[in-house]
C-alpha atoms as a printed R data frame, in Angstrom:
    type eleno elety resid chain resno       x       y       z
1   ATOM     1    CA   UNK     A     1   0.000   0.000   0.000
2   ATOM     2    CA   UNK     A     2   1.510   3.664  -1.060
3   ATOM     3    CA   UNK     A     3   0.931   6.832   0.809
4   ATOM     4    CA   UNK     A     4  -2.346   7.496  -0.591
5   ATOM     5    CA   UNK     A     5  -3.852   4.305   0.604
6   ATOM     6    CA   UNK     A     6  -4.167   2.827  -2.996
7   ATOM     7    CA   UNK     A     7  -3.619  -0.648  -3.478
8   ATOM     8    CA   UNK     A     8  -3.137  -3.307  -6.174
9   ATOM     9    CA   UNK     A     9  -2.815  -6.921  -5.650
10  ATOM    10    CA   UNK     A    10  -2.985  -9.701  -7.702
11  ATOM    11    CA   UNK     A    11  -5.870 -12.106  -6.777
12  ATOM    12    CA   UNK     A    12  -6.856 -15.571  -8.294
13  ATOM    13    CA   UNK     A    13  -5.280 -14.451 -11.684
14  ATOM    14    CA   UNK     A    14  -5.862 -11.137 -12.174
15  ATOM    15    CA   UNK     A    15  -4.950  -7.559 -11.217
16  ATOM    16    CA   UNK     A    16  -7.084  -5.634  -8.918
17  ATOM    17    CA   UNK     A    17  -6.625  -2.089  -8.202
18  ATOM    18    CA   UNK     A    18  -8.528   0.468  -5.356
19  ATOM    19    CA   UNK     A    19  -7.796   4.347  -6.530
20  ATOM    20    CA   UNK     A    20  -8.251   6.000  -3.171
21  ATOM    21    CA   UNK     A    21  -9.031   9.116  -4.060
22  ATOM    22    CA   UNK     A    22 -12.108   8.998  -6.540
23  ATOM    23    CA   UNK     A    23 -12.918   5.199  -4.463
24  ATOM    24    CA   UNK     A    24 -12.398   3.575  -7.906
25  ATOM    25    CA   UNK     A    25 -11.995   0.062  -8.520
26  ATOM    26    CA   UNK     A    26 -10.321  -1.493 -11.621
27  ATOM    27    CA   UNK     A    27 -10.189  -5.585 -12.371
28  ATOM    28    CA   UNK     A    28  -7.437  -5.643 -15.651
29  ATOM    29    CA   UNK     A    29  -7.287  -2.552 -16.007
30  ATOM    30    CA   UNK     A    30 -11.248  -2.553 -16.437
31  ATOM    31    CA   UNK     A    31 -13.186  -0.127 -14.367
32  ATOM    32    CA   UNK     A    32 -15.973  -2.134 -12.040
33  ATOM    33    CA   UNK     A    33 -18.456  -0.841  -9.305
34  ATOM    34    CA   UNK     A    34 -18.076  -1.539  -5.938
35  ATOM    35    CA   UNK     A    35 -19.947  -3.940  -3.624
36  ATOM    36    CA   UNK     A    36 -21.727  -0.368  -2.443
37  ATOM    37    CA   UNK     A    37 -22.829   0.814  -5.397
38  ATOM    38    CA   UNK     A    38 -24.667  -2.672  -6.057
39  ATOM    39    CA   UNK     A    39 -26.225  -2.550  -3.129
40  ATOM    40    CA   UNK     A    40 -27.188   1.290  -3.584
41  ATOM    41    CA   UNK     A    41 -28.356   1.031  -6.919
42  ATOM    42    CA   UNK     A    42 -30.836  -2.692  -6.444
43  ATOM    43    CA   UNK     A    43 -32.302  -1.438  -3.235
44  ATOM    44    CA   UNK     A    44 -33.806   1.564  -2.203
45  ATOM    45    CA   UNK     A    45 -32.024   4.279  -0.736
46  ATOM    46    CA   UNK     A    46 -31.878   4.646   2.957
47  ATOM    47    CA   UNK     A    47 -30.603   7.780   3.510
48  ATOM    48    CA   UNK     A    48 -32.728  10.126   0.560
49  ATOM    49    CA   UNK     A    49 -34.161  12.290   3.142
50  ATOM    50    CA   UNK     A    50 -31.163  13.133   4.976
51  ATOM    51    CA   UNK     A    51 -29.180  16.370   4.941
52  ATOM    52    CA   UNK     A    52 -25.486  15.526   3.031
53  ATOM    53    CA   UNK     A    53 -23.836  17.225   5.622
54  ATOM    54    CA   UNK     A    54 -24.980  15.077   8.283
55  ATOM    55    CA   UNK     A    55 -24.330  12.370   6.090
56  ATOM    56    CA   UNK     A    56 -20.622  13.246   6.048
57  ATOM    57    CA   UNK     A    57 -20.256  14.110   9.662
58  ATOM    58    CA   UNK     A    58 -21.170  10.337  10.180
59  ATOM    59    CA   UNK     A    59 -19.386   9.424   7.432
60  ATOM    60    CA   UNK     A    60 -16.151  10.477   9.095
61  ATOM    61    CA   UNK     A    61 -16.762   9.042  12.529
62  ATOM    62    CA   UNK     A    62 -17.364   6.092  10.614
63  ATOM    63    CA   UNK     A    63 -14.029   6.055   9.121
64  ATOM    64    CA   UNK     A    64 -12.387   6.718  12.644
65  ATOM    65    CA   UNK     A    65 -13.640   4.022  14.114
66  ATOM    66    CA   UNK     A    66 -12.718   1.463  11.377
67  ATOM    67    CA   UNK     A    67  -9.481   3.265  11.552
68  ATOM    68    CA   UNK     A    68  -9.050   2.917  14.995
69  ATOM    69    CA   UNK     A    69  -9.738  -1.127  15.192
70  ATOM    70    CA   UNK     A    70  -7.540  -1.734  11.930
71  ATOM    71    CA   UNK     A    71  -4.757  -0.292  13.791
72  ATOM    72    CA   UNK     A    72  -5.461  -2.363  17.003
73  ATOM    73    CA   UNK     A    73  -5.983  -5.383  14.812
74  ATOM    74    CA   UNK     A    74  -2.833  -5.145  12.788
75  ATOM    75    CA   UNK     A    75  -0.646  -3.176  15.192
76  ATOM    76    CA   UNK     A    76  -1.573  -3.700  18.239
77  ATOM    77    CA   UNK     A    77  -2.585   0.321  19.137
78  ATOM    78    CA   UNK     A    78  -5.698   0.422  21.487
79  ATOM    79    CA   UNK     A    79  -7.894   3.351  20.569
80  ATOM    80    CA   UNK     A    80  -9.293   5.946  23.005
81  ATOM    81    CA   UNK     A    81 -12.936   6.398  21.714
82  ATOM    82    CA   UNK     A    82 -15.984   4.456  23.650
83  ATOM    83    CA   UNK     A    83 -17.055   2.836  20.552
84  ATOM    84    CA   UNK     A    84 -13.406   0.907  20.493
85  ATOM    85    CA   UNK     A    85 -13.773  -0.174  23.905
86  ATOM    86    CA   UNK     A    86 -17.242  -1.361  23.120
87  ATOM    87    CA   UNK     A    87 -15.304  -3.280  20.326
88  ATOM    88    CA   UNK     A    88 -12.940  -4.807  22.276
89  ATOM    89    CA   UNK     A    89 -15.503  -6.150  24.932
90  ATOM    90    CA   UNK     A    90 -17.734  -7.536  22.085
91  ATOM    91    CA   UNK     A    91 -14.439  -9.538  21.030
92  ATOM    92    CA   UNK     A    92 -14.094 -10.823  24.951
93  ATOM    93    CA   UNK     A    93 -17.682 -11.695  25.068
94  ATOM    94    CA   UNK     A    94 -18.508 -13.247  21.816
95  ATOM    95    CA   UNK     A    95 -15.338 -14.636  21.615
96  ATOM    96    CA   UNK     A    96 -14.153 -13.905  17.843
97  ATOM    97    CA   UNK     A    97 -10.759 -12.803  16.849
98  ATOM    98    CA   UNK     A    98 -10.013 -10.958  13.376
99  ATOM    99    CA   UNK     A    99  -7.873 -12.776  11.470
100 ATOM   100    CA   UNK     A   100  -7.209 -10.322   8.334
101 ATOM   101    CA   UNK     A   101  -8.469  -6.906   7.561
102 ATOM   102    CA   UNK     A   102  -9.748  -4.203   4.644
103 ATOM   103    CA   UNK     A   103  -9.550  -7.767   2.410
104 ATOM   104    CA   UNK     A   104  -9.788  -6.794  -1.387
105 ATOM   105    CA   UNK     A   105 -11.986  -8.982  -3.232
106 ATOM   106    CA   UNK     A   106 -13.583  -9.048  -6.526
107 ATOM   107    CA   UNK     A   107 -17.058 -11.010  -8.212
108 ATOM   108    CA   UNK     A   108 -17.365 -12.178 -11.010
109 ATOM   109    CA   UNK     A   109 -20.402 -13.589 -13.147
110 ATOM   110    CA   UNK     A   110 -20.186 -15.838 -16.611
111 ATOM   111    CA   UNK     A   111 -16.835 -15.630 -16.421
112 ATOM   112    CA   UNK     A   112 -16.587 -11.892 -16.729
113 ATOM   113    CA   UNK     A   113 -15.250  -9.325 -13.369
114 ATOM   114    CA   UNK     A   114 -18.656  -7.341 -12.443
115 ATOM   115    CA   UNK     A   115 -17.726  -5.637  -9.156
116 ATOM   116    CA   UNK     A   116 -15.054  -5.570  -6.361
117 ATOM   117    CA   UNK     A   117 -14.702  -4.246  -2.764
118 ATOM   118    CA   UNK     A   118 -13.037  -4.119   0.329
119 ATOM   119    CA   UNK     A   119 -14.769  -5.735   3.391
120 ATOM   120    CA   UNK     A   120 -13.779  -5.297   6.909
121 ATOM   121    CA   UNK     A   121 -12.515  -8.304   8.790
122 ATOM   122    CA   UNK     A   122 -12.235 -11.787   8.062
123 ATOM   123    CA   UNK     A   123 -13.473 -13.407  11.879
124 ATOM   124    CA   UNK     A   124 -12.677 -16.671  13.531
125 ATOM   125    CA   UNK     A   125 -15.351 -17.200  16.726
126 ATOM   126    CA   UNK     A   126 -15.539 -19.984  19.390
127 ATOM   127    CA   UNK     A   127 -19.184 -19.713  18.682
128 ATOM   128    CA   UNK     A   128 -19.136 -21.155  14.876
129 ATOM   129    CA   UNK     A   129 -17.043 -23.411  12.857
130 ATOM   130    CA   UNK     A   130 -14.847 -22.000  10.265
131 ATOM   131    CA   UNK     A   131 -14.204 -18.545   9.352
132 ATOM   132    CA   UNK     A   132 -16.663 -15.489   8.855
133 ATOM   133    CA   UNK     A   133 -16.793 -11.687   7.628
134 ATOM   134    CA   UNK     A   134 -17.530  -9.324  10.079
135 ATOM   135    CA   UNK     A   135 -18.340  -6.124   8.903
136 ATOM   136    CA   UNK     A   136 -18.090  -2.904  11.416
137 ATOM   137    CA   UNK     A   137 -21.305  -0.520  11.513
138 ATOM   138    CA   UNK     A   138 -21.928   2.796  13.109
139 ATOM   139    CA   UNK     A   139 -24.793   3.669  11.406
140 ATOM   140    CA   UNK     A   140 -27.979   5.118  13.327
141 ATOM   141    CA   UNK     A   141 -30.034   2.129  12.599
142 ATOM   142    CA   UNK     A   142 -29.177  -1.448  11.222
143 ATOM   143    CA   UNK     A   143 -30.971  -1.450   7.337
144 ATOM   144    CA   UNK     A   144 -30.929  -5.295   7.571
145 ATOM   145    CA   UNK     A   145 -31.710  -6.429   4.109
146 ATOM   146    CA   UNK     A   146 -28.678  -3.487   2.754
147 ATOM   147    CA   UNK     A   147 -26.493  -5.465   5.233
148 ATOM   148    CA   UNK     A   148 -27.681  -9.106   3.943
149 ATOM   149    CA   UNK     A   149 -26.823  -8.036   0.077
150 ATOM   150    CA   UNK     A   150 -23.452  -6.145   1.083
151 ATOM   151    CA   UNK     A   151 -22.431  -9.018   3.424
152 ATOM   152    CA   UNK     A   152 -23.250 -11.942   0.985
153 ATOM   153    CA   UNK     A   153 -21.808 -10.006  -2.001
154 ATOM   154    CA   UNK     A   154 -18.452 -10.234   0.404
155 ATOM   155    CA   UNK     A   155 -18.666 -14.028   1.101
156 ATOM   156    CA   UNK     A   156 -19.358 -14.830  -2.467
157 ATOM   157    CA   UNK     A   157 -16.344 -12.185  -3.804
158 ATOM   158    CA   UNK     A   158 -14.079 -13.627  -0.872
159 ATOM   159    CA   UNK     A   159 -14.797 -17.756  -2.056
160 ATOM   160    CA   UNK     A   160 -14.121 -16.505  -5.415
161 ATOM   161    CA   UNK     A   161 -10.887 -14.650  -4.811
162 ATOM   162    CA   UNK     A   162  -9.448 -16.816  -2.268
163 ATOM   163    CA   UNK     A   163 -11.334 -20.113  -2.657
164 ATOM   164    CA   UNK     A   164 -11.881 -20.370   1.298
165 ATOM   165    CA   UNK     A   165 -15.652 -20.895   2.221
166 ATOM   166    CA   UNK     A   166 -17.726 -18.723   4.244
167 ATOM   167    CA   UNK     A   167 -19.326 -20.396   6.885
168 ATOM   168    CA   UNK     A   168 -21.108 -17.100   8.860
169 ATOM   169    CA   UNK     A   169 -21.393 -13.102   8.520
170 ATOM   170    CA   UNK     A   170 -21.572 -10.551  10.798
171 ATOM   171    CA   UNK     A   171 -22.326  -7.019  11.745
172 ATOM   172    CA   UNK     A   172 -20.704  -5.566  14.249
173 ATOM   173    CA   UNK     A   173 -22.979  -2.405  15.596
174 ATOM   174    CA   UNK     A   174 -21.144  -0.045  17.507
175 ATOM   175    CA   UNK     A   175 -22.549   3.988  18.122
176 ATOM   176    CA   UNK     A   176 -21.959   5.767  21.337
177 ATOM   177    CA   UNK     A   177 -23.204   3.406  24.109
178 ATOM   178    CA   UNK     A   178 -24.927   0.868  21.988
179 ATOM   179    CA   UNK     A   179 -23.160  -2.265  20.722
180 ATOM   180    CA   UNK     A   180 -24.094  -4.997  19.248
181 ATOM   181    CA   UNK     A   181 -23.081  -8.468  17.401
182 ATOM   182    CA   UNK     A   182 -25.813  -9.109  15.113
183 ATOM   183    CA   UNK     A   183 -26.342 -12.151  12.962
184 ATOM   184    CA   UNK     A   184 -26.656 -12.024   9.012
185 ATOM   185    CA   UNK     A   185 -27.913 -14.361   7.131
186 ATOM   186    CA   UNK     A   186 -25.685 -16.448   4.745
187 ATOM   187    CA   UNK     A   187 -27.493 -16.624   1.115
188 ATOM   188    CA   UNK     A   188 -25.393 -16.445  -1.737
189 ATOM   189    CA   UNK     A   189 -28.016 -17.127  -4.106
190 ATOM   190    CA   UNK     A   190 -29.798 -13.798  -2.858
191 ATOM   191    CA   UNK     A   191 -26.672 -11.680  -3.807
192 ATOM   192    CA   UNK     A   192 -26.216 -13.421  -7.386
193 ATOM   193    CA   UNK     A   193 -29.697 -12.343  -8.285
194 ATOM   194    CA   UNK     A   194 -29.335  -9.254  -7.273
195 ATOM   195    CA   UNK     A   195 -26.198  -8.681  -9.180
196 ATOM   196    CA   UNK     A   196 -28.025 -10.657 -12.136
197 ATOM   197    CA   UNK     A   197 -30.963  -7.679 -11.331
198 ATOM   198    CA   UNK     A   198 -28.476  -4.743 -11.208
199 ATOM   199    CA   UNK     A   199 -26.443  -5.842 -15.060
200 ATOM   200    CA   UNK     A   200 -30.200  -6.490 -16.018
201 ATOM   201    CA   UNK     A   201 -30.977  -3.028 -15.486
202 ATOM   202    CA   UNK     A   202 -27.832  -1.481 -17.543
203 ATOM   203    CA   UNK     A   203 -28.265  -3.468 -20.421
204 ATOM   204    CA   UNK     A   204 -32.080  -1.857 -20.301
């Protein structure tokens, strides 16, 4: 990773690339939406009605607190915000441990790259065989069926670009006071169709 956060790797075969600072990602050398803008664009929008300032005001604690447990999950910092310590006593109590973080991974459908992404954490828990995705929210309410989609899209981009299974997903709510470990449920079929739905709708 450079300065400027972008990164290229190669994956299963091919090149991927995340531009940092237009949030662009490239499979080839071929420009492809991300996992979010699937999700945006299929399903309805949750956040229409809300001003874009407040929007980005969250959007920045948001990226503080992922900051802050990437660095205590790769280096070993602990963070000073309550939302961190929340974090860490979710880990104690659930018992899960991250095993990698910011993973890139890309779909791809009929043989073709369609979309690619970054997702949090790939989790190992005492409570489930195998390995999981967690994915870190600090959103004002949980919009369950955006988090099904943009979780399953992971799993299925993550067997794809690794060739590990999935076994379980989950969110991992954490805003002021309130936290939370919440179950998603695993249905790769359900994201397929909805990519299926969203290349549908370009070719219309």
């Amino acid at each position: 990773m450079n300065q400027n956060n972008d990164i290229k790797q190669t994956i299963n075969g091919r090149t991927v690339e995340f531009i940092d600072e237009t949030h662009e990602y490239f499979v080839d050398g071929i420009k492809v939406p991300s996992v979010t803008q699937i999700v945006a664009s299929v399903l309805p929008s949750q956040y229409k009605d809300i001003d874009p300032l407040v929007l980005q005001r969250a959007a920045n604690k948001g990226i503080s607190l992922h900051k802050e447990i990437e660095l205590f999950e790769t280096d070993g910092v602990y963070g000073h915000s309550e939302e961190f310590k929340n974090y860490v006593r979710l880990k104690k109590y659930h018992q899960f441990q991250s095993t990698k973080n910011e993973v890139l991974i890309y779909i791809e459908h009929e043989g073709k790259p369609v979309c690619a992404g970054r997702l949090d954490m790939i989790i190992e828990s005492k409570e489930h065989d195998g390995i999981g995705i967690g994915d870190i929210k600090r959103t004002y309410n949980i919009h369950h069926e955006h988090l099904k989609l943009q979780l399953n899209l992971y799993a299925l981009g993550y067997e794809q670009s690794y060739q590990k299974e999935i076994n379980f997903l989950r969110c991992i709510h954490l805003r002021n006071r309130e936290s939370n470990y919440i179950k998603v449920p695993l249905d790769k079929d359900y994201a397929i169709g909805k990519l299926i739905k969203y290349h549908t709708n370009l070719s219309i």
